[in-house]
N, C-alpha and C positions, 0 to 999 in steps of 0.2 A: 417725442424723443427725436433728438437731431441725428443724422446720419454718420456721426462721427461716433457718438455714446453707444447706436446698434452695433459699428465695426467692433467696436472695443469690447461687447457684451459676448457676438457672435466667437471673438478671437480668443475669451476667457473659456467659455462655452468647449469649443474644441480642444483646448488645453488639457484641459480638465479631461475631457474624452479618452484625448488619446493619453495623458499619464495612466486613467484606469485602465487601460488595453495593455500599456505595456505593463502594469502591473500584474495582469492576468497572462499575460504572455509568458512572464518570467515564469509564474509558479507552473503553467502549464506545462511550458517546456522543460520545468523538472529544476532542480536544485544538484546541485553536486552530492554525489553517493554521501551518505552519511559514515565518515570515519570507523574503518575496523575496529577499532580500537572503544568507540563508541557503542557500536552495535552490538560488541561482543558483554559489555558488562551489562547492556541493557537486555539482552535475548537470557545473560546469566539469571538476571534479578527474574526477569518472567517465570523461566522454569522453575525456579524457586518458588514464587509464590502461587503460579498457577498449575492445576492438576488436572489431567486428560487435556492437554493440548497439542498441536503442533506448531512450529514455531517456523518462520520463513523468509528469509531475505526477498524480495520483491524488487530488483532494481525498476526503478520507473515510479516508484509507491512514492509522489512527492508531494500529491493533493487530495484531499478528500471526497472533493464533489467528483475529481478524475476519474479515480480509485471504485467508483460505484459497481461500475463492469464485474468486475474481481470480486466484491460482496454476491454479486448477484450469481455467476458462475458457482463460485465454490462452495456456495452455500447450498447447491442445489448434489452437492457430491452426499452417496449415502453415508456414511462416516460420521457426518455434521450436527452437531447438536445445538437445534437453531434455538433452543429455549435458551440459550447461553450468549451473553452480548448483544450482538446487533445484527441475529439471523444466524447468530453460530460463529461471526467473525469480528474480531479487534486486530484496527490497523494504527499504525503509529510512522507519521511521515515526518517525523524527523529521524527516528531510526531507518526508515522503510523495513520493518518487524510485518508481518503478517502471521495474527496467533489466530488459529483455528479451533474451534470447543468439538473437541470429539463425545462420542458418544460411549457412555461405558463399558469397556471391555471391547472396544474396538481401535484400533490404531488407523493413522491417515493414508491410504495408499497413496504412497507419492507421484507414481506416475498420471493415476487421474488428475491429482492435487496440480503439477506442472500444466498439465496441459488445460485444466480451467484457467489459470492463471493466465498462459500464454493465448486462449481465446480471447481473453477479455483484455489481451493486448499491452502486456506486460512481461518483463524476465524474469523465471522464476530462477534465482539462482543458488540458493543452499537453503536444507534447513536444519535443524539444532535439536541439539538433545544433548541430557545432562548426564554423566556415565563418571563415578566417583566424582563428586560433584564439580568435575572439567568438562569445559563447556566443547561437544564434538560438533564437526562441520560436516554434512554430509552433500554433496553436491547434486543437483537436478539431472538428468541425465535431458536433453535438451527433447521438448516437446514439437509438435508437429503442430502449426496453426491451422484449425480447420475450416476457418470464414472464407 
């Protein structure tokens, strides 16, 4: 191979690189909130179909692999019913939705619920519940990071 075909090889090579960095950079650094207006029919549809859950805005929820922290934290809250989903937890990063399976005849304390959240280094910002079937916003009361 001539020295000119290696430039051209090594120069495609890093191309290539750095397109996939910055496509991993975008998703990293997160997408633009997902539209109220979005998130409100989609947090609707969940309460409707799903039973014993809590339901959560997450600003920051805009990757899956990111997102692990937040499975691992809040799963470990007693509330969790980890035989349900994926440890107790379904996340949806195009809403940023975080639905939690509670455990029968238990509701989610929200202040632990925020402050896993906000460990695993994320905002937890409202969560949802359905009251004549309107969809209510109830806000996080802003947690303490403990790392």
């Amino acid at each position: 191979m001539n020295l000119i075909s290696k430039s051209v090889r090594s120069w495609g090579a890093m191309m290539i690189v750095a397109a996939l960095g910055a496509g991993s950079a975008t998703a990293a650094d997160g997408d633009p909130d997902a539209k109220q207006e979005v998130r409100d029919v989609a947090a609707i549809k969940l309460l409707k179909e799903r039973k014993d859950v809590s339901l959560a805005y997450v600003k920051g929820l805009v990757c899956h692999s990111c997102a692990l922290g937040i499975r691992i934290k809040v799963s470990k809250l007693s509330f969790v019913d980890s035989t349900r989903y994926k440890r107790g937890i379904d996340m949806d990063t195009k809403t940023q939705l975080l639905t939690v399976a509670l455990l029968p005849g238990l509701k989610a304390d929200a202040g632990s619920l925020a402050k896993a959240i906000t460990d695993a280094g994320y905002d937890p910002v409202e969560r949802y519940s359905l009251q004549a079937g309107k969809l209510q916003s109830h806000p996080f009361v802003k947690a303490k990071n403990s790392k």
